[in-house]
N, C-alpha and C positions, 0 to 999 in steps of 0.2 A: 483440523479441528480434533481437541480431544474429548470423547466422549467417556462419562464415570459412567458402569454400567451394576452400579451396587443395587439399584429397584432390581434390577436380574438377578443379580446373586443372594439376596435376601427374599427373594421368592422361590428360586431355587432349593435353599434352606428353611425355608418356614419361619424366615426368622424378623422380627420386628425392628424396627429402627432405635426403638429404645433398648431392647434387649443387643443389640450389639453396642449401642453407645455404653454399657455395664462393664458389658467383655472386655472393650480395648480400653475404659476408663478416660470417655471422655465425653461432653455433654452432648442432649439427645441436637440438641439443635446444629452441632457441626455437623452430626451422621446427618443429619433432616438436608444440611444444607449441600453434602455432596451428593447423598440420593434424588435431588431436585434437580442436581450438576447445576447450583448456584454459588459459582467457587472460582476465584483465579487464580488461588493458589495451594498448593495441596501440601501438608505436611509429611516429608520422608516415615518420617517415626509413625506419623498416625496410619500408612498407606500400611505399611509392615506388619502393624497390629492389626489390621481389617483383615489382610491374606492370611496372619496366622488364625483368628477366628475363623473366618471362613474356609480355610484348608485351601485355599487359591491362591493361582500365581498371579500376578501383577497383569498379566497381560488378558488374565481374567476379569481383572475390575476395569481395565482401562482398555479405551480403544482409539486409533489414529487413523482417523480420513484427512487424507491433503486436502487443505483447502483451494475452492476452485475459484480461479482467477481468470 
């Protein structure tokens, strides 16, 4: 399983879900919808603009647990 951990990282920053959907120029409701991790599929371009906003690496927004079978 992959876990978005951007509620972490905009709390981290003090930063709003609207005020980053500004930053990377793009609507509040995709930030809304990966901060909720209501998402199957993630846009390269959009991941890139979040870490340059946020000053984070990729392995900072995302995170990998093998799922258990």
């Amino acid at each position: 399983m992959i876990r978005i951990k951007l509620s972490e990282l905009l709390g981290k920053n003090k930063m709003t879900r609207k005020a980053l959907a500004e930053l990377v120029g793009t609507r509040a409701n995709t930030i809304g919808d990966l901060y909720k991790e209501n998402v199957k599929r993630v846009d390269l371009e959009l991941l890139n603009k979040i870490c340059n906003a946020l000053k984070c690496d990729l392995t900072d927004l995302l995170d990998y647990h093998p799922d258990k079978t």
